[in-house]
N, C-alpha and C positions, 0 to 999 in steps of 0.2 A: 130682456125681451126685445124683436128686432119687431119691424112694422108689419111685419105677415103672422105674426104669429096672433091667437086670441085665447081666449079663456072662457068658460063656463064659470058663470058668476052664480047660477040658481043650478041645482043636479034634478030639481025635477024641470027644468026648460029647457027646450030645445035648442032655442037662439043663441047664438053667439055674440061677442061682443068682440071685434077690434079692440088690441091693447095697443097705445099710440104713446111714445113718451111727449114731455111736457118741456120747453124747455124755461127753467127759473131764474131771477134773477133779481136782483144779486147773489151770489151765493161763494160763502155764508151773509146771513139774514141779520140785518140789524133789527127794525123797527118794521119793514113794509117789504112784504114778496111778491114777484111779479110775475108774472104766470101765463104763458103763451102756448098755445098750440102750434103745433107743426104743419097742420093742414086744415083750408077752408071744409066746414061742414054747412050744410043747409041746415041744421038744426043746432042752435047756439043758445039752447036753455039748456043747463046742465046742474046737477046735486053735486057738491063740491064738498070733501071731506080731507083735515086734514087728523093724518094722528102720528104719536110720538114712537119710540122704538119700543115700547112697552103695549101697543097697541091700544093705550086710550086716546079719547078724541077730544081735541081740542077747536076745532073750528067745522061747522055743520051746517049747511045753505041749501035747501031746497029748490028747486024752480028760478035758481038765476038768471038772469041774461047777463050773457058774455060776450058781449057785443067787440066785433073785429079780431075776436080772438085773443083777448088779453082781457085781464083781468089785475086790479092789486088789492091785495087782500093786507090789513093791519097784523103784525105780529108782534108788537111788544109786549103782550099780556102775555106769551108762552114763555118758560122756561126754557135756558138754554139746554139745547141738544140737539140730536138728528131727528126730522119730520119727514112723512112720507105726506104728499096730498095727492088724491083721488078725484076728477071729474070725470061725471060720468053723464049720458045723456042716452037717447034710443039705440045709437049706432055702435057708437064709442064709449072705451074708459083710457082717457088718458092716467098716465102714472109719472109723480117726480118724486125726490125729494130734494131737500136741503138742511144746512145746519144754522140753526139759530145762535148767534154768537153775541 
């Protein structure tokens, strides 16, 4: 997905959502992932999900603050493999992933 493109996240809401990618790092992931946005938003609370390629979820944040735009989140309790994580917020849903090694 490139920065102009969006998605309909709910089929009965109208709104759209900006899909923004995320950029990670390190990657691959040892122990801690670090999670940056691409673009200043005014609104910097965001639900943060990440899940595995099997699409269960491993990590689930409601109502964070994501202060400056980055964020690092612990990952040694996942299993290795390839993760996708999701923040999302009124305007945006950013999208990345990474591999936990």
């Amino acid at each position: 997905l490139n920065n102009s493109e969006s998605a309909i996240l709910n089929p009965v809401s109208t709104e759209e959502l900006q899909i923004v990618p995320l950029t990670i790092m390190p990657n691959p992931v040892k122990d801690l992932v670090v999670i940056q946005t691409s673009s200043e938003v005014e609104q910097n609370i965001y639900d943060i999900k990440i899940f595995d390629s099997f699409g269960k979820l491993w990590y689930d944040l409601n109502n964070e603050l994501f202060p400056y735009n980055r964020l690092e989140i612990p990952v040694q309790h996942i299993p290795l493999g390839m993760y996708w994580i999701h923040l999302k917020n009124q305007e945006q849903l950013f999208q990345g992933k990474f591999i936990k090694n």
